[in-house]
MISETI-78908 format. One record per residue (C-alpha): residue in three letters; residue number from 0; x, y, z. Coordinates in steps of 0.05 Angstrom, whole numbers. Layout:
N
<site type="Ala" seq="NUM" c1="X" c2="Y" c3="Z"/>
...
! end
This chain:
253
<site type="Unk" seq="0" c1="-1663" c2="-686" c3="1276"/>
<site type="Unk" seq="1" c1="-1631" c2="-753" c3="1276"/>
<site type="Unk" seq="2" c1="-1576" c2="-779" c3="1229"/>
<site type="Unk" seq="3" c1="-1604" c2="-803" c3="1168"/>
<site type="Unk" seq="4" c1="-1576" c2="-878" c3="1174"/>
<site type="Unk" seq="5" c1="-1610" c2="-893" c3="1230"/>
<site type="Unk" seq="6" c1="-1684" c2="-871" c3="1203"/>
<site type="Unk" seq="7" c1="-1703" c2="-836" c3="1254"/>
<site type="Unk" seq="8" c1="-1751" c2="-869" c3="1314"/>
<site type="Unk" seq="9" c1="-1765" c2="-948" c3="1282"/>
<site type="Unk" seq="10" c1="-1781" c2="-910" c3="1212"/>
<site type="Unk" seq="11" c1="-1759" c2="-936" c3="1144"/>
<site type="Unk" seq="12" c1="-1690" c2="-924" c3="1124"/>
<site type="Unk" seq="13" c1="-1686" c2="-864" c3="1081"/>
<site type="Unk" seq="14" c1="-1629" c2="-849" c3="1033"/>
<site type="Unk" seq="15" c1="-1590" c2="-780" c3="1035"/>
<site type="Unk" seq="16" c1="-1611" c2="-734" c3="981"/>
<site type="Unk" seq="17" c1="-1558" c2="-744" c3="936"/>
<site type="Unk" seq="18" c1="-1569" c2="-818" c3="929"/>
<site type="Unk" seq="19" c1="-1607" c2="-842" c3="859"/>
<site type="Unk" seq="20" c1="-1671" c2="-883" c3="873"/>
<site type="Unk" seq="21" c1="-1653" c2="-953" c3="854"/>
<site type="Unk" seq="22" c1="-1581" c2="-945" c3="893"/>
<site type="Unk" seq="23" c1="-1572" c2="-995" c3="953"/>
<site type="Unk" seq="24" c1="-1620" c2="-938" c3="993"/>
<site type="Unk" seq="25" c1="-1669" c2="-932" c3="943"/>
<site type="Unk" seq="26" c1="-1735" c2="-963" c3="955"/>
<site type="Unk" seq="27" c1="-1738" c2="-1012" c3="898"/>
<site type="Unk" seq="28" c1="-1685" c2="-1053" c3="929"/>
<site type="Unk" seq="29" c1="-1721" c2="-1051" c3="999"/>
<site type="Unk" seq="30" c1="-1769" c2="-1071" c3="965"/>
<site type="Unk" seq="31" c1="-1735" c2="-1134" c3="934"/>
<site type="Unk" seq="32" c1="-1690" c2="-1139" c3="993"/>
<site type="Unk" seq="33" c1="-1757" c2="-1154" c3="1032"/>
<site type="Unk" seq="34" c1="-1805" c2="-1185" c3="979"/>
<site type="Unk" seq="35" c1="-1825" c2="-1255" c3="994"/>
<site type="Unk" seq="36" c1="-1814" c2="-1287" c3="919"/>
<site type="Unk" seq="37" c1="-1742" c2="-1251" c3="908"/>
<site type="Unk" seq="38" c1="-1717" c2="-1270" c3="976"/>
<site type="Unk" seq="39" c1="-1737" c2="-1342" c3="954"/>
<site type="Unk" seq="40" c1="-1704" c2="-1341" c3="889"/>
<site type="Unk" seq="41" c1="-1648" c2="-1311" c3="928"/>
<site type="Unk" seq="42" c1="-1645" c2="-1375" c3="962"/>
<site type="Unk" seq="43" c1="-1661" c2="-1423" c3="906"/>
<site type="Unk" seq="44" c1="-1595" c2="-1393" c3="881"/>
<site type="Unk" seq="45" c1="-1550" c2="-1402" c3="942"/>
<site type="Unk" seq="46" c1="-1577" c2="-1478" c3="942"/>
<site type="Unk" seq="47" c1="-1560" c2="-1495" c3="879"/>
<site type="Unk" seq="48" c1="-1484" c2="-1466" c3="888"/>
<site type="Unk" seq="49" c1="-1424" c2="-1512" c3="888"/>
<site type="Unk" seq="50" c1="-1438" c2="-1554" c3="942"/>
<site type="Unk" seq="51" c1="-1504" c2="-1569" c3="931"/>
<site type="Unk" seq="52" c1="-1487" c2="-1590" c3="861"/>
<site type="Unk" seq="53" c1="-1435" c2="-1639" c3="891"/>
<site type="Unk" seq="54" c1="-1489" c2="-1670" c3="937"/>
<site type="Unk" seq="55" c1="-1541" c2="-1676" c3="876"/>
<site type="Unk" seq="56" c1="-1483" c2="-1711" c3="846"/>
<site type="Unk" seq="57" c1="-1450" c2="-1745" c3="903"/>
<site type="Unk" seq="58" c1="-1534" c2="-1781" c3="896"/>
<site type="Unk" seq="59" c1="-1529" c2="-1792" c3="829"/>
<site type="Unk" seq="60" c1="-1465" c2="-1826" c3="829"/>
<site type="Unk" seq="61" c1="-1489" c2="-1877" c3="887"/>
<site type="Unk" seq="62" c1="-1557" c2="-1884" c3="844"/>
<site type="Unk" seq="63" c1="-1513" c2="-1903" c3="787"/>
<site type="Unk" seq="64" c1="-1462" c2="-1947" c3="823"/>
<site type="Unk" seq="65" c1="-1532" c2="-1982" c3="863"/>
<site type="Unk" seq="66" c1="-1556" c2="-1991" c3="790"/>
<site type="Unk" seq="67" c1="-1495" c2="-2027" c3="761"/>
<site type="Unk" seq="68" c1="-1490" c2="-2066" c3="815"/>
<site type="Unk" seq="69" c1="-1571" c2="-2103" c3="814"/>
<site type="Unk" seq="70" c1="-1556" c2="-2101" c3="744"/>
<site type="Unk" seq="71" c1="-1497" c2="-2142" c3="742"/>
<site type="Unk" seq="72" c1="-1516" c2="-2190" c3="795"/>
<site type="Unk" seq="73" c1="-1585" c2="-2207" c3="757"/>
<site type="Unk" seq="74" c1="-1539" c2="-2213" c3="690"/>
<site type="Unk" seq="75" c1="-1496" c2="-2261" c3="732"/>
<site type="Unk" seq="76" c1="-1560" c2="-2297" c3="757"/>
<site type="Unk" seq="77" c1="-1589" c2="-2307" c3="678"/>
<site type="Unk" seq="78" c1="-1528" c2="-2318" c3="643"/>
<site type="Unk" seq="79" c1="-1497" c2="-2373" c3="689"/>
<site type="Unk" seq="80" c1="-1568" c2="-2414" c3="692"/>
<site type="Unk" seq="81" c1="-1557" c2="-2413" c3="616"/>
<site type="Unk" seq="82" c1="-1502" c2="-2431" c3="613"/>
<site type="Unk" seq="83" c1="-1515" c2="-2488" c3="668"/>
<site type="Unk" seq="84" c1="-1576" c2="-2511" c3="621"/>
<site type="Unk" seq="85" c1="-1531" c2="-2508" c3="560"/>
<site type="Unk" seq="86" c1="-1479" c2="-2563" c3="590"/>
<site type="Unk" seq="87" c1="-1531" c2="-2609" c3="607"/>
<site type="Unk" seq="88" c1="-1569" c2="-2599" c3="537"/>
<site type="Unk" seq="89" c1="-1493" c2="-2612" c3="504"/>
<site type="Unk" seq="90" c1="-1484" c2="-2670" c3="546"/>
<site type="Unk" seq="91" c1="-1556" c2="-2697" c3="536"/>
<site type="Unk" seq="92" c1="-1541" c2="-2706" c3="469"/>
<site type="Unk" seq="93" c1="-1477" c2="-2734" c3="468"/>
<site type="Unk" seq="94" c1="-1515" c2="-2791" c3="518"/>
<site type="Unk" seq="95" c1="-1470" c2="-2777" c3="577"/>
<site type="Unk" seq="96" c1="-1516" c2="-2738" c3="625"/>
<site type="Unk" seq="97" c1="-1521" c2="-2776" c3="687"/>
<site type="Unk" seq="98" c1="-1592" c2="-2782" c3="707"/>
<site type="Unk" seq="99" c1="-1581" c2="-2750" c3="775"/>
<site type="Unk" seq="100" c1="-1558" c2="-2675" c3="739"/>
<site type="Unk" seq="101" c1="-1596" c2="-2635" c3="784"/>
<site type="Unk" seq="102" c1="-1575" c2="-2642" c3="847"/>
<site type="Unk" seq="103" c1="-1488" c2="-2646" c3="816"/>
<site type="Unk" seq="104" c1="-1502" c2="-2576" c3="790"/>
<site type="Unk" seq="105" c1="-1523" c2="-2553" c3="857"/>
<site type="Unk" seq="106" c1="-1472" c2="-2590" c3="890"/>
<site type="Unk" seq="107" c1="-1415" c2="-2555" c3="848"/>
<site type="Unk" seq="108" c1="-1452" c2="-2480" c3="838"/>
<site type="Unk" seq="109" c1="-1435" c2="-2493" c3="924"/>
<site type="Unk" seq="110" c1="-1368" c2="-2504" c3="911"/>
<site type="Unk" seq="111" c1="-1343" c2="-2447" c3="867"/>
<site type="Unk" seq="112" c1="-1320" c2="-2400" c3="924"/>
<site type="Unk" seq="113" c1="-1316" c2="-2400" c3="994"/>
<site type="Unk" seq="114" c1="-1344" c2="-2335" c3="1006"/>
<site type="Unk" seq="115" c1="-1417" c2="-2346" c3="1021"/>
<site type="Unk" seq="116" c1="-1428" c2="-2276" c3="1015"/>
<site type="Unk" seq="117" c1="-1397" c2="-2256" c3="949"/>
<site type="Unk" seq="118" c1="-1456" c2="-2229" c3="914"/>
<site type="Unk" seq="119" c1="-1434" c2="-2276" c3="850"/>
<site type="Unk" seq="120" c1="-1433" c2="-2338" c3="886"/>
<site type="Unk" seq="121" c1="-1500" c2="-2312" c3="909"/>
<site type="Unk" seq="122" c1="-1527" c2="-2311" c3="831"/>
<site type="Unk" seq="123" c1="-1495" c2="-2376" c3="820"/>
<site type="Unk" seq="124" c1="-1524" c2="-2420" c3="876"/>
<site type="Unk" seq="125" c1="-1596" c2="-2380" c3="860"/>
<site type="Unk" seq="126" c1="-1578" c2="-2408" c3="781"/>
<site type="Unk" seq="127" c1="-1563" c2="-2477" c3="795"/>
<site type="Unk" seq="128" c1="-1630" c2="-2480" c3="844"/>
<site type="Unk" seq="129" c1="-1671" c2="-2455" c3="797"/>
<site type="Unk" seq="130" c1="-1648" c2="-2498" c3="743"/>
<site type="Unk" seq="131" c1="-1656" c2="-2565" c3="782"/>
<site type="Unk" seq="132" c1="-1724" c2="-2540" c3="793"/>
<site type="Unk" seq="133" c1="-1749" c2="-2541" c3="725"/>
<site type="Unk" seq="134" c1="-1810" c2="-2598" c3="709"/>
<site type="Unk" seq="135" c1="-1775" c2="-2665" c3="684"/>
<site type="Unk" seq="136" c1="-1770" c2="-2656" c3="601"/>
<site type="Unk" seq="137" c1="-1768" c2="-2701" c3="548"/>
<site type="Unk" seq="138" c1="-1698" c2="-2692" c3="537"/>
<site type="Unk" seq="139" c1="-1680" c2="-2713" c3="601"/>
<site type="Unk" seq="140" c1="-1645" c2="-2788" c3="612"/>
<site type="Unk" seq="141" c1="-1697" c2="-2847" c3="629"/>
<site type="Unk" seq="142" c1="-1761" c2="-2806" c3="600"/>
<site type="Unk" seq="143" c1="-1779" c2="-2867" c3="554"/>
<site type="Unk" seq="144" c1="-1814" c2="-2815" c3="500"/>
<site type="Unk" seq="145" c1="-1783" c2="-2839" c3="437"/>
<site type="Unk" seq="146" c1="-1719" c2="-2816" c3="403"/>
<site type="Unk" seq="147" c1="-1754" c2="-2764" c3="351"/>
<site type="Unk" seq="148" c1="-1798" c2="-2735" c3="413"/>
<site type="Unk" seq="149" c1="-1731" c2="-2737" c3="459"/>
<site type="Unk" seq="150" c1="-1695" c2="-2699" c3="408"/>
<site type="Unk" seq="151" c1="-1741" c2="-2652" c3="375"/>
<site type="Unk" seq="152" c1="-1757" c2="-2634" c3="449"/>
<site type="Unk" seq="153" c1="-1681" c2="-2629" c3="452"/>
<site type="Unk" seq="154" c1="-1676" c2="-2576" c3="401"/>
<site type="Unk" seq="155" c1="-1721" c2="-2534" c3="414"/>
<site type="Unk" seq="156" c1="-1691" c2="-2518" c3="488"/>
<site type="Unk" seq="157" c1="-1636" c2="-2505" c3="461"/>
<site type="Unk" seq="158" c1="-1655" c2="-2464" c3="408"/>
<site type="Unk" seq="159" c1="-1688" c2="-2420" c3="469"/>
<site type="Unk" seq="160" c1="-1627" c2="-2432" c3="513"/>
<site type="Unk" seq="161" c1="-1580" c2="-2393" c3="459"/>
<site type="Unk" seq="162" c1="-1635" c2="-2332" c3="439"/>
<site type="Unk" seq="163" c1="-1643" c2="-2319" c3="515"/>
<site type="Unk" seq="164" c1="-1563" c2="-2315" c3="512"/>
<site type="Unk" seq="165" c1="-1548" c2="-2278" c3="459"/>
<site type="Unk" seq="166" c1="-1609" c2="-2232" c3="495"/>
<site type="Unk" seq="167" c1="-1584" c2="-2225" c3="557"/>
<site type="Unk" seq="168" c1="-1510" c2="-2210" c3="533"/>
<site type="Unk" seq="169" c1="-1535" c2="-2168" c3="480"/>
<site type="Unk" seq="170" c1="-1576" c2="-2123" c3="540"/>
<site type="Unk" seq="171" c1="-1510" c2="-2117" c3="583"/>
<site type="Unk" seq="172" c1="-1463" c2="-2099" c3="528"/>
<site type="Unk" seq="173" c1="-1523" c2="-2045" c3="516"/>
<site type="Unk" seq="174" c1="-1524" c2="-2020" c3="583"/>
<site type="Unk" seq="175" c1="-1446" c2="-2018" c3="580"/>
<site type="Unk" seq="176" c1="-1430" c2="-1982" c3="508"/>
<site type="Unk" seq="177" c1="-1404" c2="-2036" c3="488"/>
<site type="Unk" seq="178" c1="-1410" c2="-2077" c3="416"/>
<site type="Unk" seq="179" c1="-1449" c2="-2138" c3="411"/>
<site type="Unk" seq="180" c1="-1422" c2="-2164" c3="352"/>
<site type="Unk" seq="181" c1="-1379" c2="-2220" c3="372"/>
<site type="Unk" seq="182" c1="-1444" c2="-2235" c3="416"/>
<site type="Unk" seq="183" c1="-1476" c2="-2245" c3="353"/>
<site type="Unk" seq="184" c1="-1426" c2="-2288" c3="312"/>
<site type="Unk" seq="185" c1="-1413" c2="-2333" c3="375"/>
<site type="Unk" seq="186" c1="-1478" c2="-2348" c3="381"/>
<site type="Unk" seq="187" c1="-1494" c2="-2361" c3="311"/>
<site type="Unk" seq="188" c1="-1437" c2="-2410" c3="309"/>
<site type="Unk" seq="189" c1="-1466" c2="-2448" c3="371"/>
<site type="Unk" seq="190" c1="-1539" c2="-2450" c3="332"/>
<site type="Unk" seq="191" c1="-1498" c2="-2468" c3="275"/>
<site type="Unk" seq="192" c1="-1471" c2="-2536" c3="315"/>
<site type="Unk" seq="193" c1="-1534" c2="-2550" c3="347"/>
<site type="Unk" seq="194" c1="-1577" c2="-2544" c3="278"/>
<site type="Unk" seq="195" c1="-1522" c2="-2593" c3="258"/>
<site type="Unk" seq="196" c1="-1532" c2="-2640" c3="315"/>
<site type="Unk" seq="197" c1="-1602" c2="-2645" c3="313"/>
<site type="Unk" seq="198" c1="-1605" c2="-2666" c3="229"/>
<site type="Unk" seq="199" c1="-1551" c2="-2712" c3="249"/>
<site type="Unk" seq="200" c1="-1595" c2="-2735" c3="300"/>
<site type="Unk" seq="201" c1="-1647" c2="-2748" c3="247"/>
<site type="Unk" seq="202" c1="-1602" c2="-2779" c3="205"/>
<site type="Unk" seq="203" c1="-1583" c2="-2832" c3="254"/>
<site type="Unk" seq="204" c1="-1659" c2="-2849" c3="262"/>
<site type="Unk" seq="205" c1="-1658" c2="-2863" c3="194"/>
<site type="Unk" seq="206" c1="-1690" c2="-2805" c3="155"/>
<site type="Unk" seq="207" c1="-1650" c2="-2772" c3="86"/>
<site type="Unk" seq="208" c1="-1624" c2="-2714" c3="128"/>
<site type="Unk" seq="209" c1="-1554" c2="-2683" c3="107"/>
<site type="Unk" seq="210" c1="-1520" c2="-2648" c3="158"/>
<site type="Unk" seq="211" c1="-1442" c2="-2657" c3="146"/>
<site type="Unk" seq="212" c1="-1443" c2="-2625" c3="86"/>
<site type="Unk" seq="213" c1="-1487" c2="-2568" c3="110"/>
<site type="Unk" seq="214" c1="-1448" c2="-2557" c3="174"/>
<site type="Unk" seq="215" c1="-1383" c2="-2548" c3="127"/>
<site type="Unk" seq="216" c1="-1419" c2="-2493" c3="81"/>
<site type="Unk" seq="217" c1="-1442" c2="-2462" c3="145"/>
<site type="Unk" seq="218" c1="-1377" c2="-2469" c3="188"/>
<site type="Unk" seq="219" c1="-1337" c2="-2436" c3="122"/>
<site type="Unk" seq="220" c1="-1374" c2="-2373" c3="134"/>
<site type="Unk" seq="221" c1="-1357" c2="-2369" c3="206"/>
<site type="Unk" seq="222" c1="-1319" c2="-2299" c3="222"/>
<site type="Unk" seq="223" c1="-1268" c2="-2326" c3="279"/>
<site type="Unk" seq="224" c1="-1212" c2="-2348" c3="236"/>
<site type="Unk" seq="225" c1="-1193" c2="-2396" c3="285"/>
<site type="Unk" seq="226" c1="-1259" c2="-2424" c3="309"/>
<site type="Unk" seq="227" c1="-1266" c2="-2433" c3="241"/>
<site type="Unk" seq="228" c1="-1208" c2="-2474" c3="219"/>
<site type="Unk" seq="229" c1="-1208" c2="-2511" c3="295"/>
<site type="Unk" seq="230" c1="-1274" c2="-2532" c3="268"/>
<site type="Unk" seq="231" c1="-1262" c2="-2547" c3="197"/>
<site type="Unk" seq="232" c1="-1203" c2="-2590" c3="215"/>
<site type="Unk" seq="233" c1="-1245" c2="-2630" c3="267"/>
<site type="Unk" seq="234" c1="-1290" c2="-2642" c3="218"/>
<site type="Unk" seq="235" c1="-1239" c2="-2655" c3="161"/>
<site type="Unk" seq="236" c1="-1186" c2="-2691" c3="199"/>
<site type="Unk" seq="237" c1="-1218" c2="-2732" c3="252"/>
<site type="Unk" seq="238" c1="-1240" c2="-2803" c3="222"/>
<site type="Unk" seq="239" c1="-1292" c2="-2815" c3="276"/>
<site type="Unk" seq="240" c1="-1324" c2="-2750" c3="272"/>
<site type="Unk" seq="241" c1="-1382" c2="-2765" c3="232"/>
<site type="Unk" seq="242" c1="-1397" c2="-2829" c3="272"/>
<site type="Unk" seq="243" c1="-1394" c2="-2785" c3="339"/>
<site type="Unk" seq="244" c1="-1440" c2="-2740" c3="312"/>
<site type="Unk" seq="245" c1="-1489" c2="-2782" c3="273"/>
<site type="Unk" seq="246" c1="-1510" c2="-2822" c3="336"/>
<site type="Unk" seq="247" c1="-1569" c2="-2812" c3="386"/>
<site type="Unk" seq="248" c1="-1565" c2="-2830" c3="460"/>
<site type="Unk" seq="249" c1="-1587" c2="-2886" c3="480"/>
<site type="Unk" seq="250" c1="-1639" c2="-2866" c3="537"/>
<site type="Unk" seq="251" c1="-1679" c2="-2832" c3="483"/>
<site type="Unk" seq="252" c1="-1697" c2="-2899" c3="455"/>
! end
């Protein structure tokens, strides 16, 4: 008769008589030891050990770091074309913008760095193109629309220019966990100045417009303390600030 560990000639492996069914002999674990849905939750659990988990993560991470990265080179892209359009709106209005804006921007954004290949220099040169692509507007040196259309079309880019700002900043800080409250008050203080600019714009083509007087009440509720009293002492201080202000360029005649 042979030994009972080696189950005699190819048979099944029987257990000795004193082992319990169930035991490591018993038939219910040959059974599960040879069952097609055990053996693969068997392996579901060995994949999903230690080292598996660090290669799910080890994914994730890269996803993540992939993520950041497109997202902060299209913030980069919107915020500095803003920013760009911003300058030339200021400068628009204070009549210096030379007619010939488009191609300077470009010509600096080329400048900045000399790394061709920094992906920020990248979003820059992509800004400044895109910007000096825009139709001609109204606001625009040598457009020979009239002051009132020049300027109302003059207020409302701007207008845009600083919601798409506050938007875009607001969506990074977001994606960061960070607060966007100083967005907020920064950008209220630039509407503030360019609400300002535009009734002092009206004022100088003669309509009954106050704007000192409302920029003052405005600027007084302005949270940076030093923005603030910067501002309130320009305004305040400066003899030649009203007539600087009150003025509209002349290429919008």
């Amino acid at each position: 008769m042979a030994p009972w560990w080696t189950g005699g000639l190819g048979g099944a492996h029987s257990a000795p008589a004193d082992y319990p069914r169930g035991s490591h002999y018993g038939d219910d674990n040959d059974r599960a030891m040879t069952d097609p849905n055990t053996m693969k939750d068997t392996e579901d659990d060995l994949a999903s050990g230690p080292a598996h988990d660090e290669f799910e993560w080890n994914i994730d991470a890269a996803a993540k770091l992939s993520h950041a990265q497109t997202a902060i080179a299209e913030f980069t892209y919107q915020i500095t074309k803003l920013n760009y359009l911003h300058a030339q709106l200021l400068a628009a209005r204070d009549g210096t913008l030379e007619p010939d804006w488009r191609a300077t921007i470009t010509t600096i954004a080329a400048e900045t760095t000399t790394e061709p290949a920094d992906t920020q220099q990248s979003a820059r040169s992509r800004a400044a193109a895109d910007l000096a692509a825009i139709p001609p507007a109204d606001w625009e040196p040598g457009r020979k629309v009239g002051w009132r259309t020049a300027l109302d079309a003059w207020f409302d880019v701007i207008k845009a220019c600083l919601a798409d700002t506050e938007r875009a900043e607001r969506h990074l800080r977001a994606e960061t966990w960070m607060s966007a409250d100083s967005v907020t008050a920064r950008i209220t203080m630039d509407r503030d100045l360019a609400t300002a600019s535009y009734r002092a714009g009206l004022a100088a083509g003669g309509l009954d417009v106050d704007w000192y007087d409302w920029l003052i009440e405005r600027v007084r509720l302005w949270p940076d303390v030093k923005r603030r009293n910067d501002q309130l002492d320009l305004m305040t201080l400066e003899p030649d600030y009203r007539q600087s202000i009150e003025q509209l360029p002349p290429y919008w005649a």
